[in-house]
N, C-alpha and C positions, 0 to 999 in steps of 0.2 A: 415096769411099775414105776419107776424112780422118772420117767420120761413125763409116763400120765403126771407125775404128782406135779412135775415142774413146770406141763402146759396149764396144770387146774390154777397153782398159785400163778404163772404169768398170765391167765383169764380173769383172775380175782382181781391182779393190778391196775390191768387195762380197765377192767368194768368201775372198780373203784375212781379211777382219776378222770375216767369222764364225766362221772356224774359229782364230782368235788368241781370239777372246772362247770358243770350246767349250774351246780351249786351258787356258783356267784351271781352268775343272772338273776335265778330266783330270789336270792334274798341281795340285793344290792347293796344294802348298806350293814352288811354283816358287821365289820371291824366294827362298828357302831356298840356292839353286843358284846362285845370279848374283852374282857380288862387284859391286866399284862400276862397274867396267864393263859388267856386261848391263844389260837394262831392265828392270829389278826392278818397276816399277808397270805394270799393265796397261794404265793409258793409252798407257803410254809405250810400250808393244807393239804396240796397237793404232793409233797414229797411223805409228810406223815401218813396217808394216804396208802401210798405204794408201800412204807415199811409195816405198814400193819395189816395191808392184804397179805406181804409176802412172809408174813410170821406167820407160822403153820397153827398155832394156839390161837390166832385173832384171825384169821382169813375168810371165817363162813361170817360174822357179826359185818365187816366190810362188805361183804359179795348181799346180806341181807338189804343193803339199802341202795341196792343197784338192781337184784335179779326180780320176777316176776312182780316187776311194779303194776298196781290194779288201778283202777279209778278210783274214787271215793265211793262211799258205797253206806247207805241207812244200815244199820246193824241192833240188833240186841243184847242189851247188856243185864249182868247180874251183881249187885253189889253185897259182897260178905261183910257178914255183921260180925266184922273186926274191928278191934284196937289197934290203930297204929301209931307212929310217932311221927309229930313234926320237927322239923329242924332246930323247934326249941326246946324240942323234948316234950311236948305236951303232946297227954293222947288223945287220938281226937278218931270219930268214925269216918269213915270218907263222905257217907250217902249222907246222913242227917249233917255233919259238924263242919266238913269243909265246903263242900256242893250246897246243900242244904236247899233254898229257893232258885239259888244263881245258875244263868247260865256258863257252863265249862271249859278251857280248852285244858287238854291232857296230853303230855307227852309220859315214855319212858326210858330211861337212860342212868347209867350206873357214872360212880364219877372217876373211877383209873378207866373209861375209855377214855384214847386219845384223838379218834378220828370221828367217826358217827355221831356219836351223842355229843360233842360240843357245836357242832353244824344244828343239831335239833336245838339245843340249847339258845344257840343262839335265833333262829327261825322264835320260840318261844320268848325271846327278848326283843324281836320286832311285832310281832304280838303285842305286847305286854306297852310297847312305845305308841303304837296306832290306835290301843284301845284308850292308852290317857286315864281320864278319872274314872271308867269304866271300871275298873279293874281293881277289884277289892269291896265293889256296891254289887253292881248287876251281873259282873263277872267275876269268876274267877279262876287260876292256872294254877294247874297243878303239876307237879312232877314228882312220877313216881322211881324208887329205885329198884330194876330186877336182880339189885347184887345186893339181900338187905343183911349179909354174915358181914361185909368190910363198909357199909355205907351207913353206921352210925348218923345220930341226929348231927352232933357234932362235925364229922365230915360234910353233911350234904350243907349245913348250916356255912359251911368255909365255902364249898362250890356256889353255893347260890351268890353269896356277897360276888364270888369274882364273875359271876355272869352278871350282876348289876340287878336280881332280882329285888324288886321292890315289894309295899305290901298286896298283900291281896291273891299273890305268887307261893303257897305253900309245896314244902321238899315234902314226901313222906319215906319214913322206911318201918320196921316193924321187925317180928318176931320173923320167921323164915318160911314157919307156916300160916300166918296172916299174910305176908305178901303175896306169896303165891296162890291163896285163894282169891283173893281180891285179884291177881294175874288173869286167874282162868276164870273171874265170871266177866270178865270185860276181855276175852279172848284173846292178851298176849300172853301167856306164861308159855316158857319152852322146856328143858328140860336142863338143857346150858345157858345162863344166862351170856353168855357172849354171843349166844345165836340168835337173842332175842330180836323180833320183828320190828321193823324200824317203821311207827310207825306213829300219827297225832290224833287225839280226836275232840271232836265239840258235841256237846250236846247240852240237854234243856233241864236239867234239874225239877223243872216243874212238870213237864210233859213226858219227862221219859224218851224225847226223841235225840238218839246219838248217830255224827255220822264219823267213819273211821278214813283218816288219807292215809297214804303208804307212800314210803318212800320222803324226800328233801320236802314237802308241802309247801307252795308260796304264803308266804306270812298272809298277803293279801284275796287270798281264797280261804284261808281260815277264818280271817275277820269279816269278809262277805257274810260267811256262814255263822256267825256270830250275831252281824246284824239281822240278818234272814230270821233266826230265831227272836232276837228282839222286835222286830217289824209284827212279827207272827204272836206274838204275845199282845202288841198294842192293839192287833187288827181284832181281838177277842173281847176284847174291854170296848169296842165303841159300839 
């Protein structure tokens, strides 16, 4: 038993640090995104990487954004008409107050991860650079936390500053049974938030159409899919 456990976390390590090293391709100019708190150098990715696959408590949240990665894929979603909180502590609903007409990108990420959710974080702050003035009019990004007992407004309001979030970029967190409904009507909630699905999504505020990637997403297949939705909005007005 103690052999299996050792090939599953050295499976965990191996699958982790290949997809932190594909990681740089896809988003190129990551360090771009990470003040002095992220791990700006890819070493420094890559070895944090390996020690948090190989910690038996963080191993499956790692192996989650390496193992049965899917295509992007149209999905249906359900928004719970919760109260939640934003990083300034105001309560706001997701569906009407933050989304509301714009169209979306959404990630989800707790802020003591050390590996996974800063790589999304920052994927969401080359987003956030490509869309420009976009971003706070016709768009908007959201991030939500699946850890909302330690991810107070205040904490995510500190994480957001060192990702470089600007406006238009709302944290949310909330009560523990608002997030998690709001989790499972947009199909991440898990049951351990460390195991939670690594995963972004866009969709249309107006139309109701959302599509979900899995896994590292190229900032620039989300913003495709971003303008794809705004192209599809003009093409309805002429």
């Amino acid at each position: 038993m103690k052999q299996q456990r050792k090939q599953r976390i050295m499976q965990a390590s191996l699958i982790a640090l290949a997809l932190t090293v594909a990681a740089s391709f896809i988003v190129p100019s990551l360090a771009r995104a990470h003040s002095e708190h992220a791990m700006k150098p890819q070493a420094t990715k890559v070895a944090a990487a390996d020690a948090h696959a190989a910690h038996a408590g963080h191993a499956n949240h790692a192996n989650h954004a390496n193992s049965d990665i899917k295509l992007p894929e149209d999905v249906t979603v359900r928004f719970a008409d919760v109260l939640l909180l934003d990083q300034n502590s105001k309560e706001r609903r997701l569906k009407s107050e933050v989304i509301g007409d714009r169209i979306v990108v959404m990630d989800f990420v707790y802020t003591s991860c050390t590996t996974v959710c800063p790589v999304v974080s920052a994927i969401m702050g080359e987003v956030q650079q490509k869309l420009g003035g976009k971003v706070g009019r016709e768009v908007a990004l959201v991030s939500l936390t699946v850890d909302p007992v330690r991810d107070t407004p205040a904490r995510l309001r500190d994480y957001a500053r060192s990702r470089g979030a600007g406006a238009g970029w709302s944290w949310l967190t909330g009560s523990t049974t608002a997030v998690n409904d709001t989790l499972k009507g947009l199909g991440t909630w898990t049951p351990n938030f460390e195991d939670h699905p690594v995963v972004m999504m866009v969709g249309d505020g107006r139309t109701g159409k959302w599509t979900r990637f899995y896994g590292f997403a190229d900032p620039a297949m989300l913003v495709a899919q971003v303008e794809s939705l705004i192209a599809a909005r003009a093409a309805t007005r002429e």
